[in-house]
C-alpha positions in Angstrom: 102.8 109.1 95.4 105.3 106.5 94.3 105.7 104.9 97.6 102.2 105.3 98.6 101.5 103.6 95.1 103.6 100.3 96.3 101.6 99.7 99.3 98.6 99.9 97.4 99.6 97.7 94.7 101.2 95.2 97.7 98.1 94.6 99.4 96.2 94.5 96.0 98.0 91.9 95.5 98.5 90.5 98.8 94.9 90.1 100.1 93.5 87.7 97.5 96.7 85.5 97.1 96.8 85.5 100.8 92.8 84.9 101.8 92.8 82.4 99.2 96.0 80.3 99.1 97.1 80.5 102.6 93.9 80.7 104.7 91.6 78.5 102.2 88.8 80.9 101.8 87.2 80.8 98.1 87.0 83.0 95.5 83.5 83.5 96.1 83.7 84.4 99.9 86.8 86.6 99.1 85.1 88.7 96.6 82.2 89.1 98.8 84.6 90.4 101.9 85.7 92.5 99.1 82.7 94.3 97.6 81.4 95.1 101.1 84.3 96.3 102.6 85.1 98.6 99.6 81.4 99.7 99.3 82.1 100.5 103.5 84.9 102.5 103.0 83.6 104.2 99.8 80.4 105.1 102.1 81.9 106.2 104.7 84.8 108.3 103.0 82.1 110.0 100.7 80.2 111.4 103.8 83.4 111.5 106.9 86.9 111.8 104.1 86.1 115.1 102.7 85.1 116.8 106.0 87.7 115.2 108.3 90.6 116.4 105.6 88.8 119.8 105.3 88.5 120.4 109.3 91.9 119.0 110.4 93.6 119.6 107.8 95.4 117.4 104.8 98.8 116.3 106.5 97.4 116.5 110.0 94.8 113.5 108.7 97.4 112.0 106.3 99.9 111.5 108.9 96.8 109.7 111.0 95.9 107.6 108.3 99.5 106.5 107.7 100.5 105.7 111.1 96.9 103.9 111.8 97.7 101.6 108.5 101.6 101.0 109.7 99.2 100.1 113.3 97.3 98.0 111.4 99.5 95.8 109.5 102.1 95.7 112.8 99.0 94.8 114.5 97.8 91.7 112.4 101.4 90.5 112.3 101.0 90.3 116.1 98.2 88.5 115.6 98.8 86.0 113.3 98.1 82.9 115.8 94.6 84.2 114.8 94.7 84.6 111.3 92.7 81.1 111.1 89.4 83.6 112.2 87.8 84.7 109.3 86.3 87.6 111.8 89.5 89.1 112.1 90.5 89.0 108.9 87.5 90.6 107.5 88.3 93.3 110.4 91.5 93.9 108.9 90.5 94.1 105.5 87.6 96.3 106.3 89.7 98.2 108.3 92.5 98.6 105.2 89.7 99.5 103.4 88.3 102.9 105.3 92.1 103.7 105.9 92.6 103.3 102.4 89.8 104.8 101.1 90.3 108.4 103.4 94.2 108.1 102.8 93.0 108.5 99.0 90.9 111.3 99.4 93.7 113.4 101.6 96.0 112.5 99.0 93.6 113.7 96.0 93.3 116.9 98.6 97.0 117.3 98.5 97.3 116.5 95.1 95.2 119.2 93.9 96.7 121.8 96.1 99.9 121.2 94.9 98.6 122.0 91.5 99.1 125.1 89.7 96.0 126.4 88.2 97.1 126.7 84.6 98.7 123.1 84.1 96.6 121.1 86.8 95.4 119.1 84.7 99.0 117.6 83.6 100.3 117.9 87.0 97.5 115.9 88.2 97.9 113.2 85.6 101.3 113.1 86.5 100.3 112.8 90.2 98.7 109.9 89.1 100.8 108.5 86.7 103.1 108.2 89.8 100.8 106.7 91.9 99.8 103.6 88.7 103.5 103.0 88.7 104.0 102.3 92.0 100.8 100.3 92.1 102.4 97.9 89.1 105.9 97.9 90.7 104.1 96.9 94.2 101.9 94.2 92.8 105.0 92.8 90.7 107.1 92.9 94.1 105.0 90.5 95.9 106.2 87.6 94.2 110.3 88.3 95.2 109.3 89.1 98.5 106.7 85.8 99.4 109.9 83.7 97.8 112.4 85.3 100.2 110.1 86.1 103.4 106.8 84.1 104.9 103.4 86.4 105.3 104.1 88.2 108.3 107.2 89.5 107.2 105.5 91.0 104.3 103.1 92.7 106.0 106.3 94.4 107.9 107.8 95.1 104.5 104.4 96.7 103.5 104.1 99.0 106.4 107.7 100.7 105.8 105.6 101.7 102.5 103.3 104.2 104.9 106.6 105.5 107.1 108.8 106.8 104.0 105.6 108.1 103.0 105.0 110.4 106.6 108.9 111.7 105.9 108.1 113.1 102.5 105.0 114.6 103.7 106.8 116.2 106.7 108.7 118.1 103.4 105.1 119.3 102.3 104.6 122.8 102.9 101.9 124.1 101.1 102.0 127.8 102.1 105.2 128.0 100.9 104.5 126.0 97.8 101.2 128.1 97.1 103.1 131.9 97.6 105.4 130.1 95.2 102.7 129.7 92.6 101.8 133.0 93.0 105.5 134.4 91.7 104.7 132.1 88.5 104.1 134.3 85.7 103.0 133.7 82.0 105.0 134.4 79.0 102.3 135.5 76.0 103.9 134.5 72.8 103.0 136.9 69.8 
């Protein structure tokens, strides 16, 4: 959650600094990219997220999201003689947005697996907790990394968030982790 968390908070960070300083769009015509390509993402992982997590499964779709957003940020690095088009940067930041947007929902998915029934709701918290920590230590990162590296190599930086992320997930295994719960038992204090 950590790790995932520091990609976030990168690209939180990145896009508007980036859009704004280094390609000259305004604040105006940023937040308008913005709003639609989150309201995008939000409509299309509220009717496709769910389903896709709950027919293929939560690390079959995570692992797909992951390497599609390490594909995307190697991609636009590629790119960058092209970075002048607005076009394809509102493809890529739509694009981060739907990845980001289902990446969040197989994460809630696995999040709430993980949890065991009687404590969920702290286990969840700290799930998140986790996640807000990264986010802050990803957005404060930026800074140290734009003084030492130019944009592209960022972007590379960013998308060794997603790959640490897939080898952690390759140590999921929820069957196990479920009969596990199961053994858990609860000592009654009288």
């Amino acid at each position: 959650m950590f790790i995932l968390g520091l990609m976030f908070g990168l690209i939180d960070t990145f896009l508007p600094i980036f859009t704004i300083q280094e390609l000259g769009w305004t604040n105006t015509s940023y937040s308008e990219v913005f709003s639609v390509t989150t309201l995008v993402g939000g409509f299309f992982g509220m009717f496709a997220g769910g389903a896709l997590v709950d027919f293929f499964g939560i690390k079959r779709m995570m692992f797909i999201y992951l390497i599609s957003i390490i594909l995307l940020f190697v991609g636009i690095v590629l790119i960058q003689s092209f970075w002048s088009n607005d076009n394809i940067i509102f493809s890529f930041i739509l694009l981060y947005s739907l990845l980001y947007t289902f990446l969040t929902i197989a994460i809630f998915a696995a999040a709430m697996r993980l949890c065991w029934s009687i404590v969920a709701a702290t286990q969840f918290t700290l799930f998140m907790a986790l996640t807000n920590m990264g986010r802050a230590a990803g957005s404060s990162l930026l800074g140290t990394l734009k003084s030492h590296m130019t944009w592209d190599y960022v972007l590379l930086i960013t998308a060794l968030s997603p790959l640490f992320a897939i080898i952690f997930i390759k140590l999921i295994n929820f069957l196990k982790h479920e009969k596990s719960i199961e053994n858990f038992k609860i000592k009654t204090i009288i």
